[in-house]
C-alpha positions as CSV (number, residue, x, y, z in Angstrom):
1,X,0.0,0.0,0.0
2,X,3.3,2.6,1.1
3,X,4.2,1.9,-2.5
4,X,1.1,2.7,-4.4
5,X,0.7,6.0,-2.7
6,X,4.1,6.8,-3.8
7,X,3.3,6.2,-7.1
8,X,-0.3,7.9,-6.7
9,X,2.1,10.9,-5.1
10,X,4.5,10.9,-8.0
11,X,2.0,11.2,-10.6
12,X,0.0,13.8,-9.6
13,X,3.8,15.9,-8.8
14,X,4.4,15.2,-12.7
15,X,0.8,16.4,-13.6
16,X,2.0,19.4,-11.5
17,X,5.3,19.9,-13.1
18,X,5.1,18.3,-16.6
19,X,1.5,19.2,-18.1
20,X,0.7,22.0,-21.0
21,X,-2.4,23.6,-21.9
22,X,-5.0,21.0,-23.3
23,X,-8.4,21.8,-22.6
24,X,-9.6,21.4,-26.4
25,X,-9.9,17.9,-26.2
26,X,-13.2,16.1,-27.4
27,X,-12.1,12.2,-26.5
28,X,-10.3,10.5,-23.6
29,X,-9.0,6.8,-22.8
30,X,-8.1,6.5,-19.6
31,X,-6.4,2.7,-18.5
32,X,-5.7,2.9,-15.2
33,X,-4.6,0.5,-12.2
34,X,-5.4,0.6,-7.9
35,X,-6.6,-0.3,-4.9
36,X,-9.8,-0.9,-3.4
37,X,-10.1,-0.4,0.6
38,X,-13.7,-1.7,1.8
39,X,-15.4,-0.7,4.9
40,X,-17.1,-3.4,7.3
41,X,-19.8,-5.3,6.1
42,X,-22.6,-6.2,8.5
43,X,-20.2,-4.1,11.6
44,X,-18.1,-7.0,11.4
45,X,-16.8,-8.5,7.9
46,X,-14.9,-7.2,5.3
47,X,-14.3,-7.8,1.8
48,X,-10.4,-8.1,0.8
49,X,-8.4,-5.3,-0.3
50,X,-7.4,-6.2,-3.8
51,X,-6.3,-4.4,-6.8
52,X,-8.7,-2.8,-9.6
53,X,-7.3,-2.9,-13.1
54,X,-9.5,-1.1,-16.0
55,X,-10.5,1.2,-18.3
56,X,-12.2,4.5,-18.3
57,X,-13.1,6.2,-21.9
58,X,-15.3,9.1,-22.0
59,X,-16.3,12.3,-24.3
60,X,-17.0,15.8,-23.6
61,X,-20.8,16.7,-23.3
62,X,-20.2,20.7,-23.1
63,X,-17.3,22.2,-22.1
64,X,-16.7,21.2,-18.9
65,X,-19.0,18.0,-18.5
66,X,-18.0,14.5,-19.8
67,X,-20.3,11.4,-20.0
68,X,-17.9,8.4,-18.9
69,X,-18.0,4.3,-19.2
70,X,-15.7,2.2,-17.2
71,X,-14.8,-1.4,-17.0
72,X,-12.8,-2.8,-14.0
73,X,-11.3,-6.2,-12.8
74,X,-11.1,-7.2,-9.2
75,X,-9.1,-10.1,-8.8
76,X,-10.5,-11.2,-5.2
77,X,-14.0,-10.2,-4.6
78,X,-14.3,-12.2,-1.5
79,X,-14.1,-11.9,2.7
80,X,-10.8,-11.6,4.0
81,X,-9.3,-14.7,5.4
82,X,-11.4,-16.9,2.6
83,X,-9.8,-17.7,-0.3
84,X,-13.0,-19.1,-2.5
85,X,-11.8,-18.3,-5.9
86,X,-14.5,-15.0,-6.8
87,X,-13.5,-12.8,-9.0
88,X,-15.6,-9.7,-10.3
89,X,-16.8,-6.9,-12.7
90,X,-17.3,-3.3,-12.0
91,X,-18.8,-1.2,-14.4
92,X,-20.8,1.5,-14.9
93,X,-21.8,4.9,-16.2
94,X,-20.7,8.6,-14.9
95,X,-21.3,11.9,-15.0
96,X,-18.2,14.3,-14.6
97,X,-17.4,17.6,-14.0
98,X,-13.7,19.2,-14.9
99,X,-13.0,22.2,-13.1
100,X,-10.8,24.1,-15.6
101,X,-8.7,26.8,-13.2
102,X,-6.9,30.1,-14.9
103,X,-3.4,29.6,-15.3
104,X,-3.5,25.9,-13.6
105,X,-2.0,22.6,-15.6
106,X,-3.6,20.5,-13.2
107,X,-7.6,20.2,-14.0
108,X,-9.6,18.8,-10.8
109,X,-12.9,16.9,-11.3
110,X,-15.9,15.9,-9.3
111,X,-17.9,12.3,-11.1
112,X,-21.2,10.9,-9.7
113,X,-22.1,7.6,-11.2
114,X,-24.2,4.4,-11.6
115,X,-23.2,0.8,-12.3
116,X,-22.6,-2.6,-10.9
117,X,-20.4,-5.2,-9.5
118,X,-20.9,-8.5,-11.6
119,X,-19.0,-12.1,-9.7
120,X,-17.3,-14.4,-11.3
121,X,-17.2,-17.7,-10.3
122,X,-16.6,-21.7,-11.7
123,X,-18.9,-22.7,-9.1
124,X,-21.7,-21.6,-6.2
125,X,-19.3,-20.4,-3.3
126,X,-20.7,-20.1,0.0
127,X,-18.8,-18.5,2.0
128,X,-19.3,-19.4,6.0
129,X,-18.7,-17.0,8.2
130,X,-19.5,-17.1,12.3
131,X,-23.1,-16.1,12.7
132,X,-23.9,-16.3,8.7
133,X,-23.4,-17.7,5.5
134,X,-23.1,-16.0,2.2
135,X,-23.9,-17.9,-1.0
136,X,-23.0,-16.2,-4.8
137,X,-23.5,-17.4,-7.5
138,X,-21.6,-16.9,-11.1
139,X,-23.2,-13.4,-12.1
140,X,-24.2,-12.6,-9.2
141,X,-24.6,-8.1,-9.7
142,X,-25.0,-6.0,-6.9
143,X,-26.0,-2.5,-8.1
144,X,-23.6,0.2,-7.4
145,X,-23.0,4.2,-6.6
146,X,-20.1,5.9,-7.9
147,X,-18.8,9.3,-6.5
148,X,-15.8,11.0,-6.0
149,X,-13.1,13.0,-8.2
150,X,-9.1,13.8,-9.0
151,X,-7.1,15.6,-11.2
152,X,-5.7,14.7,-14.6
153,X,-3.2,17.0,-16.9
154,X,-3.8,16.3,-20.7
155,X,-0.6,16.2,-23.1
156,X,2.1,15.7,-20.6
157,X,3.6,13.7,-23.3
158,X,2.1,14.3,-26.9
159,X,-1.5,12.6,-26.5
160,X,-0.6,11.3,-23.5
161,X,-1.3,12.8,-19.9
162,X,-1.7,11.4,-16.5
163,X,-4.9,10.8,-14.3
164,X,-5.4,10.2,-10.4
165,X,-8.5,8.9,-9.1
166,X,-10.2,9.1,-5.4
167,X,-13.9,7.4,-5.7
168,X,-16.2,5.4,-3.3
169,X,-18.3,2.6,-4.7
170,X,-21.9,1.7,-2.5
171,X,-23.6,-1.4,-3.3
172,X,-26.6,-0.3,-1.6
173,X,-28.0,-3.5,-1.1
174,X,-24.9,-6.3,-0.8
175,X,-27.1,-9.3,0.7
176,X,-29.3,-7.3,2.8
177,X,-26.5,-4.8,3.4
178,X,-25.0,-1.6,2.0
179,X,-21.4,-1.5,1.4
180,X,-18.4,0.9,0.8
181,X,-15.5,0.5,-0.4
182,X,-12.5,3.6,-0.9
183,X,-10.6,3.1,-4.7
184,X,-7.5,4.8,-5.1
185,X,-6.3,4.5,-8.8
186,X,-4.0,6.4,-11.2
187,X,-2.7,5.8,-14.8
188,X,-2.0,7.1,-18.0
189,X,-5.3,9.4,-20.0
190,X,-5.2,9.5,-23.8
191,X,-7.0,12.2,-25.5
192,X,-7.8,13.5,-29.0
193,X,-10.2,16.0,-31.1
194,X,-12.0,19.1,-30.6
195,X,-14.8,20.3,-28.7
């Protein structure tokens, strides 16, 4: 974890440092890599922390508002200390805001989304835990809310720029049971055409 904010630190100090004026850009691709840091489940369980590999793309609505699609892959979508083999799906659809600042290279933004978790499994897993058990199934999708923000700086390198993401993801109703986790990502954001 010490490592990935390093890297989450170092790429938003070469945002800072590195990025030029790009704002006239109609298209982004954003591939990008984390962490995912759940909150108790039922005041007592927790799903693993695991890593969060995707994709982001997204296009400019007006001038400041983008309509985004993303497409993640958790690994481990399980308890901690179980080891059943689930792996998952996130996906969904957001709405987000840039903040374009005078004079600034860095561009915050704000998202507020809807989606879904989707599980992967060979098999039924039920997982037993001390005063429940929890069965899911292959496909098993738990409806999600996305909401957050970051910063990105477009062409820090030709098309390329960088991207750092903060977001919390709430399946409202995970078997009778909302629940949070924290996603902390970061990668590279491709971009192209006018507004």
């Amino acid at each position: 974890m010490k490592s990935f904010l390093k890297y989450v630190a170092l790429s938003l100090m070469a945002m800072m440092a590195l990025s030029g004026e790009g704002f006239a850009q109609k298209f982004e691709v954003h591939p990008f890599a984390g962490r995912t840091v759940p909150d108790k489940w039922a005041d007592l369980y927790s799903l693993k922390s695991t890593t969060i590999v995707g994709v982001k793309a997204a296009v400019f609505a007006d001038d400041t508002t983008q309509i985004e699609g993303e497409l993640g892959y958790l690994p481990n979508f399980e308890f901690r200390d179980t080891d059943p083999g689930i792996r998952a799906w996130a996906w969904g659809f957001n709405i987000s805001r840039n903040i374009f600042l005078t004079n600034s290279k860095v561009i915050p933004f704000v998202h507020f989304g809807a989606g879904a978790v989707t599980a992967r499994t060979d098999s039924t897993v039920v997982t037993v835990l001390p005063d429940r058990e929890v069965k899911i199934d292959n496909n098993d999708t738990f409806a999600t809310i996305t909401y957050g923000g970051g910063v990105k700086a477009y062409r820090v390198f030709g098309p390329v720029g960088l991207r750092a993401n903060i977001m919390g993801r709430t399946m409202p109703n995970f078997f009778g049971r909302g629940n949070t986790w924290a996603e902390f990502s970061a990668g590279p954001v491709f971009s192209w055409g006018q507004k």
